[in-house]
C-alpha positions in Angstrom: 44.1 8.6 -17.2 40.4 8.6 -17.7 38.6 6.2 -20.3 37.7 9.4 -21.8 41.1 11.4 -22.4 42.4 7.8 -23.3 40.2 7.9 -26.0 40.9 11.0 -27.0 44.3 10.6 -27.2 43.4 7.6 -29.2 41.4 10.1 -31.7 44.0 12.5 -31.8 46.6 9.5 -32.4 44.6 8.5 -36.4 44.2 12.5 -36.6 47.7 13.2 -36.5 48.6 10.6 -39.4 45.5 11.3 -41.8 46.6 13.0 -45.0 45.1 15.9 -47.0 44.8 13.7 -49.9 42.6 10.8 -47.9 39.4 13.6 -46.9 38.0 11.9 -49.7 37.7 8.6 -48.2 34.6 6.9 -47.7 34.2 6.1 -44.5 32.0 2.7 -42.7 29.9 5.8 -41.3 28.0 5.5 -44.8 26.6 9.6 -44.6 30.4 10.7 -43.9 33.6 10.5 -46.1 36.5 11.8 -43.7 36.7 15.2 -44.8 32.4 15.3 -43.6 33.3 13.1 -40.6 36.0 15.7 -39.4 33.6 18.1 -40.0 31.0 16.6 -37.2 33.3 16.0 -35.1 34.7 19.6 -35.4 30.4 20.8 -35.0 30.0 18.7 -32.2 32.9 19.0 -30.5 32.6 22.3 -28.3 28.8 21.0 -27.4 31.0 17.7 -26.3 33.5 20.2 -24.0 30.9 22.6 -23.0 29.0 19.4 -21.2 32.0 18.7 -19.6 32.0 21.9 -18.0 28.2 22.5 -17.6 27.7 25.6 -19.9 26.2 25.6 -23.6 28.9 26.4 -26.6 26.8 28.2 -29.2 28.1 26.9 -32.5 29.8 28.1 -35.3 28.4 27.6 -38.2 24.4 26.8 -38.7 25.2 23.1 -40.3 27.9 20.5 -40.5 28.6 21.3 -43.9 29.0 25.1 -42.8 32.2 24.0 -40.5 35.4 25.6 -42.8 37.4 22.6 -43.4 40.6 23.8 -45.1 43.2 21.7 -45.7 46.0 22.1 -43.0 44.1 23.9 -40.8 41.7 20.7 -40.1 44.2 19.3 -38.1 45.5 21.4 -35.5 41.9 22.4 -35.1 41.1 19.1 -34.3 43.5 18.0 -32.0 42.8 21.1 -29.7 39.1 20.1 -29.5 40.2 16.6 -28.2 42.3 18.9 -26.0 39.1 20.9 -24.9 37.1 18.2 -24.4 39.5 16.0 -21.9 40.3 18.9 -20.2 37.0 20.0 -19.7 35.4 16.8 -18.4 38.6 15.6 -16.5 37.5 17.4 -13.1 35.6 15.4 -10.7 33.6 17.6 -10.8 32.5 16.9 -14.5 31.2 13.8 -13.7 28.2 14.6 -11.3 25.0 16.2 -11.4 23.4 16.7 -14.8 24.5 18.3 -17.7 23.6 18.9 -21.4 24.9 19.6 -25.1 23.5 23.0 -25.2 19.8 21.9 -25.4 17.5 21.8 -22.4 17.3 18.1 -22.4 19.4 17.1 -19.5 21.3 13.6 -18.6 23.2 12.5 -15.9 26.5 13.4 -16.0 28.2 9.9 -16.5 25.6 9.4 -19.0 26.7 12.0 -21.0 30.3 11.5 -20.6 29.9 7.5 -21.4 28.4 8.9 -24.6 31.1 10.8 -25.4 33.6 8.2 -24.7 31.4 5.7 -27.3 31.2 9.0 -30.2 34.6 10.1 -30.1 35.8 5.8 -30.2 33.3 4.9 -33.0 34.4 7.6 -34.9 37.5 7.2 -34.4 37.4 3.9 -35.6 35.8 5.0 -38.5 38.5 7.5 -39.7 41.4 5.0 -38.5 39.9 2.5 -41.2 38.9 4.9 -44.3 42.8 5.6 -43.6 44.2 2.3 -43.3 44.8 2.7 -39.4 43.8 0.5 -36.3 42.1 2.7 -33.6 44.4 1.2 -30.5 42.1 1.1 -27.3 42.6 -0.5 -23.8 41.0 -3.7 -23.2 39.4 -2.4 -19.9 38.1 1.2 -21.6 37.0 -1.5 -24.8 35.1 -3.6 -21.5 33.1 -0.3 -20.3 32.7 1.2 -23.7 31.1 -2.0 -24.4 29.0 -2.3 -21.6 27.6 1.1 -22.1 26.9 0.9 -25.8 24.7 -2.3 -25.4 23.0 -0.7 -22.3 22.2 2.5 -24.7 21.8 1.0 -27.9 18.0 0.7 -28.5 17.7 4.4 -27.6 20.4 5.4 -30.0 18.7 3.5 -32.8 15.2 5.3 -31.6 17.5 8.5 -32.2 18.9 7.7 -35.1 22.4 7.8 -34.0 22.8 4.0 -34.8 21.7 1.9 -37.4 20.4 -1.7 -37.5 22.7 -4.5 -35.7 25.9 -5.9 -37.7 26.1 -9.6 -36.7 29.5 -10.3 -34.9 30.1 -13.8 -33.4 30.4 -13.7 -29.8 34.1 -14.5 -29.2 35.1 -11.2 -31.4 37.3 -8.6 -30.1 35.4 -5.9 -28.2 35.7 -3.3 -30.6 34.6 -5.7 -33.3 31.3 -6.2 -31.0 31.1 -2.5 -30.0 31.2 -1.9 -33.7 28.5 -4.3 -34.8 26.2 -2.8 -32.2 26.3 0.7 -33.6 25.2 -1.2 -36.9 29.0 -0.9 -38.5 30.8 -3.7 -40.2 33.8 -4.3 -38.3 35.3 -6.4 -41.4 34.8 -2.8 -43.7 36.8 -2.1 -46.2 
């Protein structure tokens, strides 16, 4: 299994066990509360699949806040985007050249894919604990995931896609680390 359908599955994992009632819930992503969080993901998402297979996905709705997110339907709508998105970067295939999320910025493929593999865990962290869940990750896909968010993290911060270091002692767990770096506090509440 790839570090990116493990993460996935991890995703879909929380997803399957949040409840109507906790969209509400702030999340440590302080511009989301679940129900807006879900609502990225669920934007994003067929740009995330579509990169996998090397094609644009023209979206949906014009915003984030256009995605409908109706209670129930969330869900299963969800879960068959994590689908989409291991299935269409599990080919070899996937993996090499160049690809983009619909824009005509390109990246190396592995690039792109590594940065999936870091949105789809920190987010999913982020919904596992404004729901009282643990996000349960390998310790080797924790190992890369970490490797590849501290080799990318000044350029996400330039794009705005991570905020300002959390400080994390040095013997923390991986994700605790991997979550400091993307400017989270891994001891949120």
């Amino acid at each position: 299994m790839s570090h990116l359908s493990t993460t996935a599955e991890a995703v879909a994992a929380v997803a399957r066990t949040i409840t109507d009632d906790q969209l509400a819930n702030k999340t440590p992503c302080t511009e989301y509360d679940v129900r807006s969080l879900v609502n990225h993901l669920l934007f994003w998402g067929p740009s995330l699949a579509g990169a996998g297979r090397k094609e644009p996905v023209p979206q949906p709705a014009a915003t984030e806040s256009d995605v409908d997110l109706t209670a129930g339907d969330w869900r299963g709508r969800l879960l068959a985007l994590l689908d989409d998105i291991t299935s269409s970067w599990a080919p070899p295939s996937a993996w090499e050249g160049e690809t983009s999320m619909g824009t005509p910025h390109m990246l190396p493929a592995p690039v792109m894919g590594d940065m999936i593999i870091g949105e789809l865990a920190v987010h999913g962290w982020d919904l596992a604990v404004a729901t009282g869940q643990r996000l349960e990750l390998p310790a080797d896909l924790l190992a890369h995931l970490h490797d590849t968010v501290f080799a990318g993290v000044e350029q996400g911060r330039a794009m705005g896609m991570y905020g300002p270091e959390v400080a994390v002692p040095a013997d923390a767990p991986t994700l605790a680390r991997i979550i400091g770096l993307t400017g989270r506090d891994p001891a949120w509440t």
